[in-house]
C-alpha positions, 0 to 999 in steps of 0.5 A: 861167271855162273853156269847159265852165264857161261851156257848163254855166252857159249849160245851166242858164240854158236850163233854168229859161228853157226855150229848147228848142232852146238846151238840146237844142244845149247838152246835145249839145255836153256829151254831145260833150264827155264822151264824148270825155273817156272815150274819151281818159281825160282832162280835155280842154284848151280847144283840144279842146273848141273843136276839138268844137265846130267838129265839131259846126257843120262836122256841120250846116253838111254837113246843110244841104247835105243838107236843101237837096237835099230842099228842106227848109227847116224843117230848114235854118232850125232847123239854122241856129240850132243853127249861130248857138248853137255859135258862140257858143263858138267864138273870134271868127272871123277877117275876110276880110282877115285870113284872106287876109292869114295865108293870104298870109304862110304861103304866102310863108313855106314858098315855096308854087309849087303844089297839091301843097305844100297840105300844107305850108301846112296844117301851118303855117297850122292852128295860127294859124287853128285855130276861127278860121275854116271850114278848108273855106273856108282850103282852097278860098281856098288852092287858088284862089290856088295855081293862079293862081300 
C-alpha cells in the first residue's frame, strides 16, 4: 500500500470517527500532495510525498518557535499534535547514535577539515538520512563537530 493510499485510508477513518484535528491535518497534507502533483504535472514518488510531509512538520515546528514568542500555549499544544500526526508518515527517524555515527562516516569519507566543506557533506549525507531525521538538528551537530576539529 502506498503512502497516499494509507493517507486517503487514514482520511476516511478520521471522518466516520469525526477526529477533527486528525482530519483537518490529513486532508491538508493531501491538499499538500495534490497541489504539487498539478504544479509538476505528475503522479508523485513516495520520496516526494515524504519530502511534503517533512515541509509540512519543519512549517510547525518554525510556528512553535513563533507561538512561544507570544506565549500561546493553546496554539503550541495543538500544533504539537498536528507534529505527532505527520510523523506517523514519516519513515522511522534515526536514534542519536545512529545519526551520529552516519554523520561520523560522511565526514571521514569526503575528508571534511572545516565549515566550509558543509556543502560536500550535505550532498552525501542527505540521500542517506532524507525524512530520517530534523536536517536543522544534522546541521547544527555538523557544524558543532566541524568546528571543534
Amino acid at each position: 500500500m502506498s503512502l497516499m493510499d494509507i493517507i486517503v485510508q487514514d482520511m476516511k477513518e478520521a471522518m466516520r470517527s469525526k477526529n477533527r484535528l486528525y482530519l483537518d491535518v490529513i486532508r491538508m497534507v493531501k491538499g499538500a500532495i495534490q497541489l504539487e502533483e498539478i504544479n509538476r504535472r505528475k503522479k508523485l514518488e513516495e520520496a516526494d510525498i515524504v519530502d511534503i510531509i517533512s515541509k509540512q512538520i519543519k512549517m510547525r515546528r518554525e510556528s512553535i518557535e513563533e507561538f512561544k514568542k507570544a506565549n500561546r500555549l493553546e496554539l503550541i499544544t495543538q500544533t504539537e499534535s498536528e507534529i505527532d500526526i505527520l510523523n506517523k508518515y514519516l519513515p522511522e527517524q534515526l536514534s542519536d547514535n545512529e545519526l551520529l555515527a552516519i554523520i561520523d562516516s560522511v565526514i571521514l569519507k569526503v575528508n571534511a577539515k572545516s565549515i566550509s566543506d558543509i556543502g560536500i557533506i550535505m550532498k552525501e549525507l542527505v540521500p542517506l538520512i532524507k525524512g530520517k531525521a530534523d536536517m536543522k538538528k544534522v546541521n547544527s551537530i555538523i557544524k558543532q563537530k566541524l568546528s571543534i576539529q
